[in-house]
C-alpha positions in Angstrom: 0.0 0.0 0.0 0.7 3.1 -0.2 -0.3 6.8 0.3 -0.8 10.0 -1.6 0.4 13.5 -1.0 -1.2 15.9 -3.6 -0.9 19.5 -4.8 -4.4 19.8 -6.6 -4.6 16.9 -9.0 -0.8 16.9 -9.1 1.0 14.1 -7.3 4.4 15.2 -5.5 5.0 12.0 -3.2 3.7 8.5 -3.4 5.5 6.9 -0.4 4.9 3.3 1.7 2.4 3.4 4.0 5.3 3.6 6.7 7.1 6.4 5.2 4.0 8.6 4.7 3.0 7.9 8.3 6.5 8.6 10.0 7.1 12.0 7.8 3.7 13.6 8.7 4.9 12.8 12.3 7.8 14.9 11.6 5.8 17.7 9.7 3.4 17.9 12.8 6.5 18.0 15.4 8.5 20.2 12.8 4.6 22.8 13.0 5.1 22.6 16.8 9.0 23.6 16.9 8.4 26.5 14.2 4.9 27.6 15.4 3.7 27.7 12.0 0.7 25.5 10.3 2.7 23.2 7.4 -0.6 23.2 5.0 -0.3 19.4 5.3 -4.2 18.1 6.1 -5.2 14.9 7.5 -4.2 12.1 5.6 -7.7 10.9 4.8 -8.2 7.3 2.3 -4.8 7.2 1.6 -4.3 10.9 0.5 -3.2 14.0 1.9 -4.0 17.6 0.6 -1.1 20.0 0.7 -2.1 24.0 0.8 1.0 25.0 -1.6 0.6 28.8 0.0 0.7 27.7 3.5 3.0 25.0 2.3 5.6 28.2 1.1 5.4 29.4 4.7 6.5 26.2 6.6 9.2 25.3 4.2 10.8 28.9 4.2 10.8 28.8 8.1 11.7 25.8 8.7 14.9 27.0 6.5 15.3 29.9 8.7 15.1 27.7 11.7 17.6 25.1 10.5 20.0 28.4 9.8 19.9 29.7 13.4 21.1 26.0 14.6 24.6 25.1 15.2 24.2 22.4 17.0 26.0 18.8 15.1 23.2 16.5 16.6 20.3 19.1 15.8 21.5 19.5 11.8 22.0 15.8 12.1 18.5 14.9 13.2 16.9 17.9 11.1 18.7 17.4 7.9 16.8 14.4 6.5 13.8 15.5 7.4 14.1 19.4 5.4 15.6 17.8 2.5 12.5 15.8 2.2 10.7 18.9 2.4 12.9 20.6 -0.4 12.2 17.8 -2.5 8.0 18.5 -2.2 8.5 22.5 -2.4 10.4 22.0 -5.7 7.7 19.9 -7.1 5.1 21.7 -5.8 6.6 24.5 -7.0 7.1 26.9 -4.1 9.4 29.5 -3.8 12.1 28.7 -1.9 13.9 31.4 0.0 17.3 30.8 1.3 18.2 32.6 4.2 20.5 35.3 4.3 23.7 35.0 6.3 23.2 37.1 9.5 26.3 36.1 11.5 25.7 34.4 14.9 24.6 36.9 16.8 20.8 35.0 16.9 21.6 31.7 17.4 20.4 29.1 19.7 21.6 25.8 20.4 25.1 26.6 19.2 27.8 23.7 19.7 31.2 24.7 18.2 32.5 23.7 15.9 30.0 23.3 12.5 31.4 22.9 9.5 30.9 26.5 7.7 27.3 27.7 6.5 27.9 27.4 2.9 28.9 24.0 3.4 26.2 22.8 5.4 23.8 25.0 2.4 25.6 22.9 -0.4 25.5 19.7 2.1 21.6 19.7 1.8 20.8 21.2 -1.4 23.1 17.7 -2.2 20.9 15.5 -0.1 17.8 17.0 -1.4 18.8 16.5 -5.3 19.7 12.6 -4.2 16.6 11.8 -2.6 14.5 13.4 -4.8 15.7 10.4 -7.5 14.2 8.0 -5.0 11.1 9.1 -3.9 8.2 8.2 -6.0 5.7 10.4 -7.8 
């Protein structure tokens, strides 16, 4: 089996039931942390409606969140998770903003040393264009 996560008519994801059910988990913890609705609904007879405006909203905080981290076990644990996430903004075609660099002076959850921002940038941009060949449509 397996479940359906739609843009309108349009397809982005058709993942196992497992997968589908363990990354909505994340998207409602990921609302929670970010205090932001994801524009994910229910997933209701094996499909869940994405709102591609609120959609825009979650994705481009959840960037700005991941930004303000500096923390190796934080980017570890966050990493899979947003570049799934890129992967559904670029098909559903949202705009993705990536942050500006605004030095450190906001940060929370800072462990020292992480590897410099534009690497961690290209890092998931990377991970995002590699899982994107496996997840179905």
């Amino acid at each position: 089996m397996s479940q359906f996560f739609d843009v309108g008519d349009e397809t982005l994801w058709n993942p196992s039931n497992g997968a589908a059910r363990l990354f909505l988990r994340y998207v409602r913890l990921y609302e929670e942390e970010l205090g932001v609705p994801s524009g994910f609904g229910p997933m209701e007879s094996d499909e869940c409606k994405i709102d591609p405006a609120s959609f825009e909203t979650y994705v481009n905080t959840l960037l700005e969140w991941h930004d303000n981290k500096s923390h190796r076990v934080i980017d570890a644990l966050s990493r899979g998770f947003t570049a799934t996430v890129l992967v559904l903004a670029e098909r559903a075609r949202v705009e993705v903003r990536w942050p500006e660099p605004s030095g450190d002076e906001g940060r929370r959850d800072v462990q020292v040393p992480m590897p410099d921002r534009d690497a961690r940038w290209a890092t998931l941009r990377e991970s995002a264009r590699v899982l994107a060949r496996g997840m179905a449509v």
